[in-house]
SETOR-272215 format. One record per atom (N, C-alpha, C, O): y, x, z. Coordinates in steps of 0.02 Angstrom, whole numbers, plus 50000, padded with zeros to 5 digits. Layout:
YXZ ...
//
This chain:
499405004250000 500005000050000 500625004450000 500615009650034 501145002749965 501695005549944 502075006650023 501905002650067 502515011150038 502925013850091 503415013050056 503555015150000 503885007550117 504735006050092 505095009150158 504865009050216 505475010750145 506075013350174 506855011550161 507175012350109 507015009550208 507535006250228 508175009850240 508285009450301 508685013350210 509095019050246 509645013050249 509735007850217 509985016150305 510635012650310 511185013250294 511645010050319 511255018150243 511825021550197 511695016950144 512225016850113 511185012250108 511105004650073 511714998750108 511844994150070 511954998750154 512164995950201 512904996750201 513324992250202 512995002850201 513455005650172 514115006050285 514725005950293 513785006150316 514215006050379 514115013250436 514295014050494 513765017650392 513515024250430 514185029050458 514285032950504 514575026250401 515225030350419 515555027650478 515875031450515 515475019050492 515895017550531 515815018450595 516285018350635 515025019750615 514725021550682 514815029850688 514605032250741 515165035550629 515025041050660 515645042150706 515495046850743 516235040150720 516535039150777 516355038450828 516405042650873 516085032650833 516015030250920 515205025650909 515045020850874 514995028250939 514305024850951 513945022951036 513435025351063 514485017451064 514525016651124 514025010751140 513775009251194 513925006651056 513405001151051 512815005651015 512795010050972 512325001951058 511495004951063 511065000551038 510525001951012 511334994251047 511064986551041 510844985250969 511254984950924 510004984350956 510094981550891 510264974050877 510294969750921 510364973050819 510504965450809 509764963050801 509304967050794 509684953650803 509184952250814 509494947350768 510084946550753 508764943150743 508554936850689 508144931550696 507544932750686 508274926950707 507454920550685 507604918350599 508134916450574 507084919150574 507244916550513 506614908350509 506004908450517 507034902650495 506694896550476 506184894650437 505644891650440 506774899150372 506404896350318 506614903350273 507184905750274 506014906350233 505334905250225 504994904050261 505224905150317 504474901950259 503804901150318 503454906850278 503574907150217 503114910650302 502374914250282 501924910750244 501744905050260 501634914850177 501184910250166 501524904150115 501144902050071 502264901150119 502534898250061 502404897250004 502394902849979 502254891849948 502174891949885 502884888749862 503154883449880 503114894249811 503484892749754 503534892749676 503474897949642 503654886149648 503724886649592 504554893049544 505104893649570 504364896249481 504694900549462 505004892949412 504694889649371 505814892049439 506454892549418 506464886549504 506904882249510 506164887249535 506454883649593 506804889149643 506804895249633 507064886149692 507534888449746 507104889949801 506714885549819 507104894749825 506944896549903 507504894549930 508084894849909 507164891350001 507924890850054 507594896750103 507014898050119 508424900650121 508304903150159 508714902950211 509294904950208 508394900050274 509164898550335 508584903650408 507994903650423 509204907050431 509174912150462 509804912950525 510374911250511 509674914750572 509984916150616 510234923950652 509934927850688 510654924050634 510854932050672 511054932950704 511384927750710 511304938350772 511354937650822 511604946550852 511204951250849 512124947050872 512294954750904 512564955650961 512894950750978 512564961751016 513084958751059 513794958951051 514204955351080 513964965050994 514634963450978 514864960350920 515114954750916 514734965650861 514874961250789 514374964350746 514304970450746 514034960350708 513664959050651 514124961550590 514744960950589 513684965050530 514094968950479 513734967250430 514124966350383 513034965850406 512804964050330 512084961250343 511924963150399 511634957950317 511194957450327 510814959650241 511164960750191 510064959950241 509784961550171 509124955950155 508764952750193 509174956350093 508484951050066 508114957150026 508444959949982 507504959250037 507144963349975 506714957349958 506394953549995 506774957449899 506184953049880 505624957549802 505824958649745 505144958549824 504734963049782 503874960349778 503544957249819 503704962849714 503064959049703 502394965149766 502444971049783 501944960749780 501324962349804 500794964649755 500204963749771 500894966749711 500284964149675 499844973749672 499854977849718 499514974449603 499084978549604 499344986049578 499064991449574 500134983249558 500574992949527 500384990349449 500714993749410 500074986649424 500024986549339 500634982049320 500804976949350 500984985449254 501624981549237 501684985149179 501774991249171 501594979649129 501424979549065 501884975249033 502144970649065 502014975948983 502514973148914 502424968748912 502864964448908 501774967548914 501234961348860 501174954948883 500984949748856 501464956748957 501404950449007 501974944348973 502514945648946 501714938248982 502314933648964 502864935349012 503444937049002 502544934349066 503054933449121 503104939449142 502724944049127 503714940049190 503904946249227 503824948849304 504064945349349 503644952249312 503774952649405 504544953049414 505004956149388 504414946749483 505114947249508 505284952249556 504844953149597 505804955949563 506064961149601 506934959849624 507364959949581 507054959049683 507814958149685 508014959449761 507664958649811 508434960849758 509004964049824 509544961149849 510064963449824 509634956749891 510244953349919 510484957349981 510134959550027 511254957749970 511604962750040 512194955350027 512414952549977 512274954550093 512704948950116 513054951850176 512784954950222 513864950150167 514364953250242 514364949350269 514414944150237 514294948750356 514364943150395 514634945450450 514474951150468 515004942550483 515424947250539 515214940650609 514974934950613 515494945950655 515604940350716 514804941050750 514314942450717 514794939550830 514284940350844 513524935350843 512984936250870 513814929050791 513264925050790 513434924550707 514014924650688 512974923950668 512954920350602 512364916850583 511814919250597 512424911450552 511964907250522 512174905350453 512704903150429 511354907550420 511374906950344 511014901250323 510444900650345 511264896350281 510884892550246 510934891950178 511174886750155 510714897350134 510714898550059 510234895950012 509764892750035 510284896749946 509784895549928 509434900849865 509824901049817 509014903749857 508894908349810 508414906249747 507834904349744 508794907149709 508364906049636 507654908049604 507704909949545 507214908049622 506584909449591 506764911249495 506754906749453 506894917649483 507024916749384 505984911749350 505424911849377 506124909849312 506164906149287 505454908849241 504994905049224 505474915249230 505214919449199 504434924949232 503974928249210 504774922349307 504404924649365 503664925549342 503454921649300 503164931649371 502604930749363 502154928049407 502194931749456 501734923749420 501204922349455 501054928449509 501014934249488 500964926649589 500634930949614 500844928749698 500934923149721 500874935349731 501084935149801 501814940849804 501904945649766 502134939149845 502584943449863 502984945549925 503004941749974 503314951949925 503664950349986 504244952049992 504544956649965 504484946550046 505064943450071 505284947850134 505054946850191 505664951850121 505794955950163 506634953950197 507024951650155 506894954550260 507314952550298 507644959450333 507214963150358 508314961750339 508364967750398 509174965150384 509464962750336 509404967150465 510104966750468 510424972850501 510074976650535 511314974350488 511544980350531 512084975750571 512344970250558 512154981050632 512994979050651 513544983450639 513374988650610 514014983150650 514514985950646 514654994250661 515054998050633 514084995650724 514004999750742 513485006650709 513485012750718 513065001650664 512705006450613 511765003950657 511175005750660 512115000350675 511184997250743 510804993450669 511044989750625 510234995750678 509854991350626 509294987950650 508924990850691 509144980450625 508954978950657 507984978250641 507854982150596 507484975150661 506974978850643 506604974350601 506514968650623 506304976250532 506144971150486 505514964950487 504944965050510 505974958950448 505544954250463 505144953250380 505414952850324 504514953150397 503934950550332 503764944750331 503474941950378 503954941550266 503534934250247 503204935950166 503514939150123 502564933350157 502254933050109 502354923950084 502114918950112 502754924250027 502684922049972 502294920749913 502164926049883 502084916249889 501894914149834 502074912549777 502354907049778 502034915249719 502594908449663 502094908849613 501694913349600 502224902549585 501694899749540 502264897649476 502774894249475 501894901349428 502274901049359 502164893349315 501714894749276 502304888049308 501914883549296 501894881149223 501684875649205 502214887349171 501974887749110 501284888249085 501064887249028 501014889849133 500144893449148 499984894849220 500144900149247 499584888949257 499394890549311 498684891049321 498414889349374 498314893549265 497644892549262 497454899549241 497694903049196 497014900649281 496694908949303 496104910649260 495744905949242 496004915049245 495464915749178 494764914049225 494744913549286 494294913349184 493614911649184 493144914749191 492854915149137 492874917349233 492464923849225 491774920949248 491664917249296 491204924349187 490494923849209 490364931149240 490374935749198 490294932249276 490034940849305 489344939949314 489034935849348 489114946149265 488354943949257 487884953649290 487274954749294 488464958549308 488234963649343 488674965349347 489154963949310 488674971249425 487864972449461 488024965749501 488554962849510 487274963949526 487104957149568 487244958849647 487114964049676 487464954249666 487804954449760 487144959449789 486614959049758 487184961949820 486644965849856 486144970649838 485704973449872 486354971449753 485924974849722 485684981949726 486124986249723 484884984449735 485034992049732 484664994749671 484194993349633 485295000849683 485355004549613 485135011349649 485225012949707 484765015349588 484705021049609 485235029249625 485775026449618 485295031849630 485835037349664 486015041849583 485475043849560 486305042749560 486195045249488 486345043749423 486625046849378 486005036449429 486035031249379 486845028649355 487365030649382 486815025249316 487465020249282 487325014249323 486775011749336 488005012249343 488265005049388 488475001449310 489025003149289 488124997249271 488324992049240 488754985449249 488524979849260 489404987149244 489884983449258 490044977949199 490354979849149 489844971549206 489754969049141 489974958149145 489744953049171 490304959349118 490534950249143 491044949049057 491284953449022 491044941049045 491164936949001 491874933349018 492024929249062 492254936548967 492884934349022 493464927648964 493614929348907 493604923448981 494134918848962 494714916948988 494854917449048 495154914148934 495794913348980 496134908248936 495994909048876 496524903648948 496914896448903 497334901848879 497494901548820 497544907148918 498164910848853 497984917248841 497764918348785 498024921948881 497694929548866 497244932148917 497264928748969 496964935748918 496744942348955 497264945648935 497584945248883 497334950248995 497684957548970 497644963649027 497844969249012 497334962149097 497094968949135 496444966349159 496514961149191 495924968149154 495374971649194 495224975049241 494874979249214 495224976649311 495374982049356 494664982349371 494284977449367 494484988149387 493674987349422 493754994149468 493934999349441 493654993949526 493494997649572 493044998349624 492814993849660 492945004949626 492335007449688 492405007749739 492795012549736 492355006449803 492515009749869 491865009049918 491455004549909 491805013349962 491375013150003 491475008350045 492085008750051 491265002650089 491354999050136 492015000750191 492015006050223 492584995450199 493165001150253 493255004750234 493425009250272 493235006350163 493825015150129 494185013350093 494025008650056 494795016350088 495485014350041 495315021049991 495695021349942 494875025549993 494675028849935 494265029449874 493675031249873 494555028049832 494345022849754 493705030149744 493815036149755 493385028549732 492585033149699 492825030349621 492945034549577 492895024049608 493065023349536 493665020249513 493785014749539 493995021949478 494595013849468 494885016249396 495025021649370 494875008849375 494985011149299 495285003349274 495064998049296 495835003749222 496124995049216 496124997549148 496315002749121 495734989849117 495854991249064 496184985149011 496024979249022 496554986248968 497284981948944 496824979248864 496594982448817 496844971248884 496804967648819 497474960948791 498054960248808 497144958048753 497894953248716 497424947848692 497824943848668 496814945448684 496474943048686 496204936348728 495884937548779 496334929248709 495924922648757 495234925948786 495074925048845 494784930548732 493964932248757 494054938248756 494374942548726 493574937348811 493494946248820 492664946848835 492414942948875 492174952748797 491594953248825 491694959648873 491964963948839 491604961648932 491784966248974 491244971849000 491104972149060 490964976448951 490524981048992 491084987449023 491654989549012 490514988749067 490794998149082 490415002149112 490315000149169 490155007049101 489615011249128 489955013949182 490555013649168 489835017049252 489955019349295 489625025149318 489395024349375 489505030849293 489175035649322 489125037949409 489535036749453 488695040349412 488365041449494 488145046749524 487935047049582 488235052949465 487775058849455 488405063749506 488365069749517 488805060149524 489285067449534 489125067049596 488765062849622 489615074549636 489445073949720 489795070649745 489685070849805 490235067049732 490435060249769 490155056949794 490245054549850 489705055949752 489245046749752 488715050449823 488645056449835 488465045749855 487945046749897 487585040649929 487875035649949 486795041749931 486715034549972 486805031550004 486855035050054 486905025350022 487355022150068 487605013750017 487585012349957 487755010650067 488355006350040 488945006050014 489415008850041 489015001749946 489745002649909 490014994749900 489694989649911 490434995249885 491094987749870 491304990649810 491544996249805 491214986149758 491544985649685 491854977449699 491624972349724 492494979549666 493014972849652 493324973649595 493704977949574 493134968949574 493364966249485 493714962049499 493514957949541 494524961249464 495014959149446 495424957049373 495824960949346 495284951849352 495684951649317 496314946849299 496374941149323 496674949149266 497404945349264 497564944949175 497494949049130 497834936349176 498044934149123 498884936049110 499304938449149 498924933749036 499664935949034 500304932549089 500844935449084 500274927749131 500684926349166 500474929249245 500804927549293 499964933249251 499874936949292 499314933249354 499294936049409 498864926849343 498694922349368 498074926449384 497954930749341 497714926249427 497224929449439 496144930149461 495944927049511 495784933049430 495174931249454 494994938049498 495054943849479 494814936149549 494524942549582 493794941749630 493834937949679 493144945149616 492824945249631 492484951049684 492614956549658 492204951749731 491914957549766 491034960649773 490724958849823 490814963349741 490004964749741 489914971249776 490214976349762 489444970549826 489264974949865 488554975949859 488094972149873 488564983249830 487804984749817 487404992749846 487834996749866 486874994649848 486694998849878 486495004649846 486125002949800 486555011549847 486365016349825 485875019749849 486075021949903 485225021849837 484615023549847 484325030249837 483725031149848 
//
């Protein structure tokens, strides 16, 4: 997962705290609305009403709003990932927001996040709030079709051999990524990962997986196949099989 960082020179008030920094206090937030977990349609409005709070004065608050998804971002896609940045000035030691933010229109299918952080006056920042989002593109809200016909849930394969990665894939508008990856059970370290880019309603999907190297070892593995249509709508499957 991607590492964000937050500087407060974005903020733009670093200068005003290098004087006097007699406030220690960060500012604080409840935010209403989003809820976690939210579904939105792309050209509708998020509301977002929020509460802020300092002991002396409040200076900007921020919206990151950035996609979740898998790092693939391709041309080919109809739709686009949404990405956007709101910095808003608010002074005084209480503010309440009730805005409303535009979902574009163009948006891609997926999850995202809704990121929240405020400063005060003093250069105090305050500590970030996460909501996961949803938006549903509703030019195409229908996720491709997949027969996955190998390897089978529990299957064992021998230590050496080719992992036959192999499934029948459809979609009402395109295919266009494939993701297939290896991991050992509880490891964020890919043994295989490989995406591969079509333009195509059908797709027949093999891929050999070699086993012969010193990586591989007996034991248990997790393969997850993914794939995504052109509005970014998604099938994802998980097969866990054994090496011998």
């Amino acid at each position: 997962m991607r590492k964000y960082t937050i500087l407060l020179l974005a903020f733009g008030v670093i200068g005003m705290a290098s004087c006097r920094k007699t406030d220690k206090d960060r500012p604080t937030f409840t935010i209403t609305s989003p809820a976690d977990s939210s579904v939105y349609d792309a050209g509708q409005n998020i509301p977002f009403v929020a509460n802020f709070l300092d002991n002396e004065n409040l200076s900007q608050y921020k919206i990151d709003i950035h996609d979740n998804f898998d790092g693939h971002n391709h041309d080919k896609y109809l739709a686009k990932i949404w990405n956007q940045i709101f910095i808003e000035n608010i002074s005084g030691p209480s503010f309440s927001e009730n805005k409303s933010i535009l979902v574009p229109d163009s948006s891609a299918a997926g999850w995202y996040h809704f990121l929240v952080t405020a400063v005060d006056e003093s250069g105090n920042q305050s500590e970030i709030a996460f909501r996961n989002i949803f938006i549903r593109n509703m030019a195409d809200t229908t996720a491709p079709v997949v027969n996955f016909t190998s390897p089978l849930e529990l299957s064992s394969l021998a230590l050496g051999d080719d992992i036959d990665v192999s499934a029948d894939i459809t979609d009402n508008e395109r295919v266009y990524i494939v993701n297939t990856r290896v991991r050992r059970p509880n490891s964020s370290n890919n043994l295989f990962l490989k995406a591969d880019t079509f333009g195509t309603n059908t797709v027949t999907y093999n891929q050999l997986i070699p086993t012969s190297s010193s990586a591989w070892n007996t034991g248990a593995y997790e393969l997850t196949f993914t794939v995504y249509d052109s509005y970014y709508n998604r099938y994802s499957k998980v097969v866990n099989f054994q090496l011998n």
